[in-house]
NUMI-707097 format. One record per residue (C-alpha): x, y, z; residue number from 1. Coordinates in Angstrom, 3 decimals. Example, Ala and Ser with C-alpha at 12.3 -4.5 7.8 and 13.67 -1.06 7.14 Angstrom:
<rec <12.300; -4.500; 7.800>; 1>
<rec <13.670; -1.060; 7.140>; 2>
This chain:
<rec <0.000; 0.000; 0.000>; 1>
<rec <1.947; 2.867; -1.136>; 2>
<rec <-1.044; 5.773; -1.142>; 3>
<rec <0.579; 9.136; 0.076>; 4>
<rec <-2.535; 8.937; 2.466>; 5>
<rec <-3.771; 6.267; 4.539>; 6>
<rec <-7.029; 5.695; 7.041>; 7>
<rec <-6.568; 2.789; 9.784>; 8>
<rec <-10.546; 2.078; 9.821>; 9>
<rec <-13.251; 1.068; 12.600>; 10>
<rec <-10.316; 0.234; 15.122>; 11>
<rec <-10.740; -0.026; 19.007>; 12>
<rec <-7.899; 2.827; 19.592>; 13>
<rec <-5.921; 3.025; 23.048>; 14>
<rec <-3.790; 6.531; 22.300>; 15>
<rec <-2.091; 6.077; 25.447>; 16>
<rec <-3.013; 9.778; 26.502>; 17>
<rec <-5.801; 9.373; 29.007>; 18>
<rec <-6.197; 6.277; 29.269>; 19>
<rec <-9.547; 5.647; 27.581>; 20>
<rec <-10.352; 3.499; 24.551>; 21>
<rec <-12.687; 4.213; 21.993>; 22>
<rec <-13.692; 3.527; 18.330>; 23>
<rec <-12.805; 5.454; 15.851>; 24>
<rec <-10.780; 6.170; 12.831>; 25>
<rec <-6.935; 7.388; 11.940>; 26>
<rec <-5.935; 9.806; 9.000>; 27>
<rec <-2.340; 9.267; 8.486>; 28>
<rec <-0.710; 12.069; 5.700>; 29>
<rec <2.670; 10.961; 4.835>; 30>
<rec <4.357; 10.174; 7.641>; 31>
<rec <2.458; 11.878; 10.643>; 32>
<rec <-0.861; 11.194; 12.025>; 33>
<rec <-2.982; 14.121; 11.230>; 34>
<rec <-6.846; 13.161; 12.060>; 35>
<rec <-8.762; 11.288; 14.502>; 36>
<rec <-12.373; 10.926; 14.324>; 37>
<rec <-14.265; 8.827; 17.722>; 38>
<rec <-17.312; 7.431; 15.724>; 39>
<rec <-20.054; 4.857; 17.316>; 40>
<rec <-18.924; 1.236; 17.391>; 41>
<rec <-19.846; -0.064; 14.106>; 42>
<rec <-18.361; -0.848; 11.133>; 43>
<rec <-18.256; 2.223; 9.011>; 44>
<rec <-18.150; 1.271; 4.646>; 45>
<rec <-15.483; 2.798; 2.514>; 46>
<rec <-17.149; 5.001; 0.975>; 47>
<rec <-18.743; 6.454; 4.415>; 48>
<rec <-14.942; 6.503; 5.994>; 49>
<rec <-13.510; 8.364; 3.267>; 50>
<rec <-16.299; 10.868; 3.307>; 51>
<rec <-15.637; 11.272; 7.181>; 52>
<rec <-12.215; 12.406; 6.477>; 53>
<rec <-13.619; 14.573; 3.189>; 54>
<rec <-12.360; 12.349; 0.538>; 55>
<rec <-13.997; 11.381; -2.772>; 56>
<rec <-13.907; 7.204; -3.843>; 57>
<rec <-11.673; 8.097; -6.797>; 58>
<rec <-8.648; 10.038; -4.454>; 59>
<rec <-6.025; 7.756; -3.841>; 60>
<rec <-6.400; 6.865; -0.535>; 61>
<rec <-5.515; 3.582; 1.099>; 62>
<rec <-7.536; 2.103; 4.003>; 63>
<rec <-6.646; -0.236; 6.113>; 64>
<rec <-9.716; -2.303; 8.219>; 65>
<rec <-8.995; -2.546; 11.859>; 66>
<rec <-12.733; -3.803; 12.542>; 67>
<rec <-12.941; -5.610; 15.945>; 68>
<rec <-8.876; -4.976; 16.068>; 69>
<rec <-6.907; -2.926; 18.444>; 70>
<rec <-4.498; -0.070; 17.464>; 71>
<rec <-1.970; 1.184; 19.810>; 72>
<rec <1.317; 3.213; 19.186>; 73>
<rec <3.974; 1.771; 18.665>; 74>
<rec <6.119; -0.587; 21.690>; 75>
<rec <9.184; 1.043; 22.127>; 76>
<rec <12.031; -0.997; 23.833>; 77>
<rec <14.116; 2.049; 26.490>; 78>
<rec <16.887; -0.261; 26.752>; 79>
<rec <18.618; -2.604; 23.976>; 80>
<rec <21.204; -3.315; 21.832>; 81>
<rec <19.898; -4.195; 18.478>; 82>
<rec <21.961; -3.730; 16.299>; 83>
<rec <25.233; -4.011; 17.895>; 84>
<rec <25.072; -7.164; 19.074>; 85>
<rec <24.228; -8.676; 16.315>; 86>
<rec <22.583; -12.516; 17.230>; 87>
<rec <23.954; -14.705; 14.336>; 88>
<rec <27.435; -13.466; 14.670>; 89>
<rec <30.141; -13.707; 17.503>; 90>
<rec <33.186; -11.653; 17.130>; 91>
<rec <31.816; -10.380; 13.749>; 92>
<rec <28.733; -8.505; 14.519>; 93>
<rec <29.757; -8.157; 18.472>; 94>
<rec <30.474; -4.557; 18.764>; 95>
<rec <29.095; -4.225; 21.944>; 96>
<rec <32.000; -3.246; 23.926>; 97>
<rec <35.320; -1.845; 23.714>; 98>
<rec <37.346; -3.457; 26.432>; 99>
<rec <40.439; -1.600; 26.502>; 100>
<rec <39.773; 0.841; 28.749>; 101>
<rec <37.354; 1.667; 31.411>; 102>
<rec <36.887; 5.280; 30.028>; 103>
<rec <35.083; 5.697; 26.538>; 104>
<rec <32.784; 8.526; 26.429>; 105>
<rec <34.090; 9.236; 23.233>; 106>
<rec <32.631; 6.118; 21.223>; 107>
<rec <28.959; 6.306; 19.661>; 108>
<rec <26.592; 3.674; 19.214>; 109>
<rec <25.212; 5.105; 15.500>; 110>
<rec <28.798; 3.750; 14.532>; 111>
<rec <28.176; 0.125; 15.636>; 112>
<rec <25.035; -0.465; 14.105>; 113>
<rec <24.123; -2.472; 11.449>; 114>
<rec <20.726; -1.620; 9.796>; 115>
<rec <20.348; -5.226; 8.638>; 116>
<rec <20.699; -7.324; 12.259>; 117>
<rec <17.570; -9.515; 11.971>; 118>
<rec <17.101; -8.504; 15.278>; 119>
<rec <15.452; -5.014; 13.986>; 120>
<rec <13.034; -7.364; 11.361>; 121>
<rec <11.754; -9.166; 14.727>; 122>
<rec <11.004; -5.605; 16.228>; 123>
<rec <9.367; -4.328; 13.453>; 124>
<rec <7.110; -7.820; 13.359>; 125>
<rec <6.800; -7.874; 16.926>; 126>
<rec <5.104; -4.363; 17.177>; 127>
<rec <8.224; -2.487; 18.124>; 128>
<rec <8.655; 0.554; 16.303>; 129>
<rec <11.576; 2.096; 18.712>; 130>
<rec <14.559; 1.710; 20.531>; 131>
<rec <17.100; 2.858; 22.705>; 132>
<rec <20.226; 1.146; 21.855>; 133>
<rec <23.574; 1.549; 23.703>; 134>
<rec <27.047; 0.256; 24.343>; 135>
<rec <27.531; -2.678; 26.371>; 136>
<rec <28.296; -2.356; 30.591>; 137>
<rec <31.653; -3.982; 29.988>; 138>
<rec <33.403; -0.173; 30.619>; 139>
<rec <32.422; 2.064; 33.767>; 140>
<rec <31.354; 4.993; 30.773>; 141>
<rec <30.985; 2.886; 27.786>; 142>
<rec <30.041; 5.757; 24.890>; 143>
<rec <26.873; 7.105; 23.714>; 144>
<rec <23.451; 5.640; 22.701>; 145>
<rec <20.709; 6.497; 20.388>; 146>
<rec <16.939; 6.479; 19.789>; 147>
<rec <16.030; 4.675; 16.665>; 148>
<rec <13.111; 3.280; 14.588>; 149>
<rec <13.329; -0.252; 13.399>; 150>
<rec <13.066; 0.559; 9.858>; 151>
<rec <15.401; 1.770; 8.067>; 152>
<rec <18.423; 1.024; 5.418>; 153>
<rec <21.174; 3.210; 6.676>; 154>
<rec <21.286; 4.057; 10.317>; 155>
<rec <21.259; 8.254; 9.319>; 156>
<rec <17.694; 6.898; 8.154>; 157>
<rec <16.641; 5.740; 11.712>; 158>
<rec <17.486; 8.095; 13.720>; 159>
<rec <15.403; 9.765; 16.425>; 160>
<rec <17.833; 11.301; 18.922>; 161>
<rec <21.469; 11.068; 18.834>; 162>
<rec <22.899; 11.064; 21.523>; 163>
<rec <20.387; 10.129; 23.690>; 164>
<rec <21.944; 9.373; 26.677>; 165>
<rec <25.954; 8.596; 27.961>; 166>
<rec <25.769; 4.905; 29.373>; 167>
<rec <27.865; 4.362; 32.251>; 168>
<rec <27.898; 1.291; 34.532>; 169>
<rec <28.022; -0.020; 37.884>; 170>
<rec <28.564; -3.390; 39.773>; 171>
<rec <29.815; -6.640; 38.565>; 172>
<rec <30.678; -5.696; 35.323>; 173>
<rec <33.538; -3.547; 34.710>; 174>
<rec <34.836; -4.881; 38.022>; 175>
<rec <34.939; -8.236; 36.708>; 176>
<rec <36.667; -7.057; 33.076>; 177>
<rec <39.170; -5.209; 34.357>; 178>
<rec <40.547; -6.992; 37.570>; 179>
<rec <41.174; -9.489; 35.260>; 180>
<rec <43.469; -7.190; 34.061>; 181>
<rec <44.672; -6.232; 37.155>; 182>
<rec <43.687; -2.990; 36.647>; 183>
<rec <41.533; -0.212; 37.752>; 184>
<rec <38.120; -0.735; 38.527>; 185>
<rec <39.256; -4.006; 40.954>; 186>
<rec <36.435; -2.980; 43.068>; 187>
<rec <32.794; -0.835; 43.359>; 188>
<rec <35.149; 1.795; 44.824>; 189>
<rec <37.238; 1.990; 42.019>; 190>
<rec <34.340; 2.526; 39.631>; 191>
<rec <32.555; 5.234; 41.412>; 192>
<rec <36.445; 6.488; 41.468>; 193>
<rec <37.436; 6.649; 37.807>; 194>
<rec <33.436; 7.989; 37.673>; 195>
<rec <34.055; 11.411; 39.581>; 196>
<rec <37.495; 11.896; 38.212>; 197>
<rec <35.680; 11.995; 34.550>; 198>
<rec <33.369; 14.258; 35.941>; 199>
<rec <36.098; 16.734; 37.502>; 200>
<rec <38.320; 16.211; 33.778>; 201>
<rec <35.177; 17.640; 31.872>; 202>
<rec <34.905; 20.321; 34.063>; 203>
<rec <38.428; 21.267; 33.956>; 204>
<rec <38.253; 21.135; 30.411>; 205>
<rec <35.290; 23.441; 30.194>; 206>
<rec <36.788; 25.605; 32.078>; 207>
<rec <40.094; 25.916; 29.718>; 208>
<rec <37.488; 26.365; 27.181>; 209>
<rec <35.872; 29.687; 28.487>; 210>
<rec <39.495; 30.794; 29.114>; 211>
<rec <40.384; 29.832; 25.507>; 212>
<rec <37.869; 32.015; 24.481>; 213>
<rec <39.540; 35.498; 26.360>; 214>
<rec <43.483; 33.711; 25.311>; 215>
<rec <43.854; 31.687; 22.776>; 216>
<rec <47.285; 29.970; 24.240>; 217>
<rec <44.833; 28.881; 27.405>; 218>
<rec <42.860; 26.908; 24.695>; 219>
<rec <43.322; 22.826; 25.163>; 220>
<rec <43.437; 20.317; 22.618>; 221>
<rec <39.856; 18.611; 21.434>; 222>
<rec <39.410; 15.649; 23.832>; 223>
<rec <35.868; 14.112; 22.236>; 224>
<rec <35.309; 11.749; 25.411>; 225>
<rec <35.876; 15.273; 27.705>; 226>
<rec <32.977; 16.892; 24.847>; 227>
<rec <30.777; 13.778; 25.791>; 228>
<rec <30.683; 14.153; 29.277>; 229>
<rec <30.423; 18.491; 28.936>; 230>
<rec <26.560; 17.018; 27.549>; 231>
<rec <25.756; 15.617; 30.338>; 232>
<rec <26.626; 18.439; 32.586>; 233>
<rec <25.039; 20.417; 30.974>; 234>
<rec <22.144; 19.001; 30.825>; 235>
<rec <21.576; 17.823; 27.121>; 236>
<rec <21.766; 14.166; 27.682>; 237>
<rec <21.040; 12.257; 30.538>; 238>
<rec <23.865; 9.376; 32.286>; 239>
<rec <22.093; 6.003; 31.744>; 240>
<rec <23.654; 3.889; 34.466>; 241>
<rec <23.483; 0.560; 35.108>; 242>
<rec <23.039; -0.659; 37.998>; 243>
<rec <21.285; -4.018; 39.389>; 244>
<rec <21.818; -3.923; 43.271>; 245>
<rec <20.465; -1.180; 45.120>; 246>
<rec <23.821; -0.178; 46.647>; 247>
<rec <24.662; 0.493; 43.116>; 248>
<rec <21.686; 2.399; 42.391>; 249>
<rec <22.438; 4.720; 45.120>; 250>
<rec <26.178; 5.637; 44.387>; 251>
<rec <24.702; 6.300; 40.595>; 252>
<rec <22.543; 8.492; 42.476>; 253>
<rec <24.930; 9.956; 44.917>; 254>
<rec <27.158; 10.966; 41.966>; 255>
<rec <24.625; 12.006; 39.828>; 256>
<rec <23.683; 14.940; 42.778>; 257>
<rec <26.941; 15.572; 43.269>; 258>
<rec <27.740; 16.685; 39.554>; 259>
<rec <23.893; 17.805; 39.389>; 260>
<rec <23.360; 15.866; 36.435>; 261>
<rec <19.987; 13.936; 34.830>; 262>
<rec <19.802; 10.018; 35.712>; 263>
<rec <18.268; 7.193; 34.225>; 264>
<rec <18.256; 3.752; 36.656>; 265>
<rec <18.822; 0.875; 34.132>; 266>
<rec <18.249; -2.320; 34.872>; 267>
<rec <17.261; -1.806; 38.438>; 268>
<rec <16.552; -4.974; 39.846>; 269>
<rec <16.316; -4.136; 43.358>; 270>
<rec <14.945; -1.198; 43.032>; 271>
<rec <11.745; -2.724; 44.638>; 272>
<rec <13.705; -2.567; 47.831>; 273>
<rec <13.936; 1.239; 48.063>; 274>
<rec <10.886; 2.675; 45.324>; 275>
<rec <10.221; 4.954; 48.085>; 276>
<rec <13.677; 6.217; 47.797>; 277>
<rec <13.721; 6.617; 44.139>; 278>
<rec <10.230; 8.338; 43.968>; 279>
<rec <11.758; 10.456; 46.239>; 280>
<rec <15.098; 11.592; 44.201>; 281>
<rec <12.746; 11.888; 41.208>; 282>
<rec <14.353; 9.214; 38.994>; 283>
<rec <13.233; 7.468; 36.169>; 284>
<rec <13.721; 3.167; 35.861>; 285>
<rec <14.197; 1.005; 33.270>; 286>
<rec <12.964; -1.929; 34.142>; 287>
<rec <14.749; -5.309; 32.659>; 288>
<rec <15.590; -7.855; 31.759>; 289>
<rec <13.649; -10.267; 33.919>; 290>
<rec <12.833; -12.938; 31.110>; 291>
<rec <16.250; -14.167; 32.258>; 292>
<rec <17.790; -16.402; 34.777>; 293>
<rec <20.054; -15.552; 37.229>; 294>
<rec <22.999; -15.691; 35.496>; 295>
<rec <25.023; -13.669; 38.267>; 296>
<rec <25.060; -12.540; 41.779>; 297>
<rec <23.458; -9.093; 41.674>; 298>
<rec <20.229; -10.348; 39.622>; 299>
<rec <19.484; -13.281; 42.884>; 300>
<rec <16.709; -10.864; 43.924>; 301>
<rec <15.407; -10.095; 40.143>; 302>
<rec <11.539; -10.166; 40.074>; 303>
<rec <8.546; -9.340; 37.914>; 304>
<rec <6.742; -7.270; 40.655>; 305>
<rec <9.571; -4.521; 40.307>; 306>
<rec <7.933; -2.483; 37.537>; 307>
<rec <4.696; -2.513; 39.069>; 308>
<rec <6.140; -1.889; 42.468>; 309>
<rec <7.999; 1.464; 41.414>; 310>
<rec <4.801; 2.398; 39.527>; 311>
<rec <2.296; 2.263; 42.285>; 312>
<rec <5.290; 4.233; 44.465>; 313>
<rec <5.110; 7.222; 41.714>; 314>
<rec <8.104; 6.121; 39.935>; 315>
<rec <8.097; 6.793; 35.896>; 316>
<rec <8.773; 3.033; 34.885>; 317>
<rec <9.599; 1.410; 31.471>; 318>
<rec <10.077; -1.962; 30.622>; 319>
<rec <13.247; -3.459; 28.552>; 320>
<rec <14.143; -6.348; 26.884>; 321>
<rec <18.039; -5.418; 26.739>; 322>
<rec <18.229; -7.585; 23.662>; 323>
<rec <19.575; -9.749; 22.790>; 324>
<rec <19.483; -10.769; 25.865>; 325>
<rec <15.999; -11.188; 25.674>; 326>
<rec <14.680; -11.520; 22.547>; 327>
<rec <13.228; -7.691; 21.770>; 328>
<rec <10.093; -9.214; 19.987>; 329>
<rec <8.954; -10.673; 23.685>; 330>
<rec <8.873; -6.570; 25.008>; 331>
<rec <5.204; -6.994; 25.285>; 332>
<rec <5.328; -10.715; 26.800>; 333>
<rec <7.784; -8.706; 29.014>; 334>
<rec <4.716; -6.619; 30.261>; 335>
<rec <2.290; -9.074; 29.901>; 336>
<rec <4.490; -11.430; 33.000>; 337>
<rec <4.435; -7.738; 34.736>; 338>
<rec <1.097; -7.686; 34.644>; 339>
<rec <0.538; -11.268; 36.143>; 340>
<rec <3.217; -10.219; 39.219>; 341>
<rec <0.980; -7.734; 40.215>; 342>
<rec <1.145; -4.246; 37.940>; 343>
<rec <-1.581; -2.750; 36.245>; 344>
<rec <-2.411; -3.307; 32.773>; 345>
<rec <-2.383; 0.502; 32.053>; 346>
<rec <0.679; 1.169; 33.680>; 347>
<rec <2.385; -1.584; 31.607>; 348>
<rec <1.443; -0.485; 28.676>; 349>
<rec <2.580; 2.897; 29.097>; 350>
<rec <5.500; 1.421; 30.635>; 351>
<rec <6.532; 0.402; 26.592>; 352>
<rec <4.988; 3.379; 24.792>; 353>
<rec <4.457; 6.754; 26.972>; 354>
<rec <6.892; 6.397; 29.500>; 355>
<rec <9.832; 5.435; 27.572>; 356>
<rec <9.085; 7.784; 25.126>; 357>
<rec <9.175; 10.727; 27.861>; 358>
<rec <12.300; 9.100; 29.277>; 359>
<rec <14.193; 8.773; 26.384>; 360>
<rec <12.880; 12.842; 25.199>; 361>
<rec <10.850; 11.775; 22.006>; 362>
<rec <7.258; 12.246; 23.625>; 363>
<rec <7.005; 15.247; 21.327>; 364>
<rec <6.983; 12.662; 18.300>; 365>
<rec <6.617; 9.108; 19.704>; 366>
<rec <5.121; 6.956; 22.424>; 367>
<rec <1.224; 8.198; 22.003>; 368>
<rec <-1.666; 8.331; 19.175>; 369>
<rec <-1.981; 11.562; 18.977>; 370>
<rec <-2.490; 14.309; 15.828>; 371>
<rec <0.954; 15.747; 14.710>; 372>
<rec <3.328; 12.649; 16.056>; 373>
<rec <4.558; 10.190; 14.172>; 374>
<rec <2.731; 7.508; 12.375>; 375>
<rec <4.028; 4.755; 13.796>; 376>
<rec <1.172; 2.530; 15.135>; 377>
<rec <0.174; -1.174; 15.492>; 378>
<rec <-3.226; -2.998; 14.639>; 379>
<rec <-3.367; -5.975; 16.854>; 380>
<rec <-5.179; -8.978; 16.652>; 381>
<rec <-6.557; -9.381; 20.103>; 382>
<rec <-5.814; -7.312; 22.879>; 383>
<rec <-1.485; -6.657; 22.834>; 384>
<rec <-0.471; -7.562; 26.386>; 385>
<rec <-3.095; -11.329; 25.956>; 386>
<rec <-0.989; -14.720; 25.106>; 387>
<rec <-2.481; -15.013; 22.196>; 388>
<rec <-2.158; -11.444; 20.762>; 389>
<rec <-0.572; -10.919; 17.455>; 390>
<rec <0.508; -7.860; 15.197>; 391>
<rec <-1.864; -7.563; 11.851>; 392>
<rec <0.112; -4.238; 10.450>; 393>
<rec <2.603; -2.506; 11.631>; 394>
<rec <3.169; 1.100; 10.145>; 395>
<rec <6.515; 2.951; 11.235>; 396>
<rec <6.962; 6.821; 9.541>; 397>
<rec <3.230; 6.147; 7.835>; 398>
<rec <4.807; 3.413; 5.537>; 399>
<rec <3.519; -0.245; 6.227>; 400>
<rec <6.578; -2.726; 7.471>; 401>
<rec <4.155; -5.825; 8.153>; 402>
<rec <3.086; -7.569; 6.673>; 403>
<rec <6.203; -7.014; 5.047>; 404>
């Protein structure tokens, strides 16, 4: 269906704004969604559709039936790496971290992806239309990630925000990589060490800056990791830390007020233990991945019930599959299991459209059904979070990737 416009028809639509549901019909122009019309629950002709949205039978207009189907945005997975990690390769498509030193901020995710990792075709046919996806938590700042669509033949195509946020990472990880190499980070000291010192580099650097700018002589050499981490104190990109345990939540916390700087919990696996804490400090979580077993120490505790727990505490929660180590196409399975551990079906579904979208600063275009954002929205067969739920059509940018 290639028509320049496009009418989902007679669907059951869930916008994700308010929380209501009602039928009606979507006018999608290019790639942006630019009408919706509630009408009364009954299956509307073609002729009587187009004439709702002031079109004549012989404009070419495509329409797609959604009768007795339900059409939500787009899932969008806040924590991933498709695309990097690429599933049918090992050292070929692994490019998920650069273990040589503790300390990239400099490196970029946009250059590790490749466009054609199945793993973006099982998105886009699982009802995933988004993704955050970020260096690995090999290296205590790993490098940049970016928000992308699923779609796409070059990654310059894909892009929604780049950067999007500065992954960093606490815990077992880098601890375990480099005291193999007898080096620093041996220990969670160490990390939070080689953390602050970053921080205190950038702002050194800044500073030479500003007195580059008065005497040229003052003026330091370009350091592109220092440039990184000047964006998140300023403000224009959030630190994405990982962190499983809840002691390691709360030294990402503790240096993230100390340098004054925006935080996003990843992983968060015990954050159950102190949601009053984080709706406190005001931070978001992403949730994930607990379709997993416990394949080290810090995930012993790892439940379903945290998602729902930091929702009903006024945390701003979203749900990740952090392929490939869960498959991304299970993201809504993902929610589904939250669901059945005790959160609420609303909250779980904004926890993979709304709220990552807000947390990852593309609500403006994704995340929602709403007039003016992107077209990217699913028609389900049966109702998304149910066992036996499956995508009919998937459109990302207005253009139909499934059925493919």
């Amino acid at each position: 269906m290639s028509h320049q416009a496009k009418i989902i028809a007679n669907g059951n639509i869930k916008t994700m704004v308010d929380g209501k549901e009602f039928c009606g019909s979507i006018l999608i122009t290019g790639s942006k969604i630019s009408r919706i019309v509630k009408h009364p629950v009954q299956e509307f002709h073609e002729t009587e559709i187009l004439a709702l949205f002031g079109f004549s039978p012989d404009q070419n207009v495509g329409i797609i039936n959604a009768t007795g189907k339900w059409v939500l945005p787009g899932f969008i997975d806040a924590h991933c790496h498709v695309g990097i990690g690429e599933e049918i390769y090992r050292y070929e498509g692994d490019d998920l971290n650069e273990m040589t030193d503790p300390l990239t901020p400099e490196l970029r995710a946009i250059d590790g992806i490749n466009p054609e990792d199945e793993g973006f075709r099982d998105a886009r046919l699982g009802g995933i239309t988004a993704a955050f996806t970020c260096p690995g938590s090999a290296n205590v700042v790993g490098g940049t990630g970016v928000v992308v669509k699923t779609s796409g033949r070059i990654v310059e195509e894909m892009i929604v925000r780049d950067p999007a946020g500065l992954k960093i990472a606490f815990g077992e990880n880098p601890k375990s990589v480099y005291g193999e190499q007898k080096k620093m980070p041996m220990t969670r000291m160490g990390t939070a060490a080689l953390l602050r010192q970053a921080f205190v580099d950038a702002l050194n650097y800044r500073e030479k800056l500003e007195q580059g700018k008065n005497d040229p002589e003052k003026l330091p050499e370009r350091d592109l990791g220092l440039e990184t981490i000047n964006l998140v104190l300023e403000k224009k990109i959030p630190l994405r830390a990982h962190a499983h345990r809840a002691d390691d939540i709360m030294t990402a916390i503790r240096i993230a007020r100390e340098f004054e700087v925006d935080l996003v919990l990843e992983h968060c696996t015990e954050g159950h233990k102190i949601a009053d804490l984080l709706k406190e400090y005001g931070y978001p979580a992403v949730v994930g991945p607990s379709l997993i077993n416990r394949s080290k120490v810090e995930l012993k505790d790892k439940t379903f019930e945290t998602p729902g727990i930091l929702a009903r505490a006024g945390v701003k929660v979203a749900i990740m599959t952090d392929h490939s180590v869960t498959p991304i196409e299970y993201l809504p399975l993902c929610a589904a299991l939250a669901v059945r551990n005790g959160m609420n079906e609303e909250d779980a579904l904004k926890a993979i459209t709304l709220w990552p979208a807000e947390i990852l600063g593309i609500d403006e275009r994704l995340g929602s059904i709403e007039e003016g954002k992107d077209a990217d929205i699913v028609v389900w067969e049966g109702k998304p979070l149910s066992l036996d739920a499956a995508p009919q059509v998937v459109l990302i940018n207005g253009k139909i990737v499934k059925p493919e």
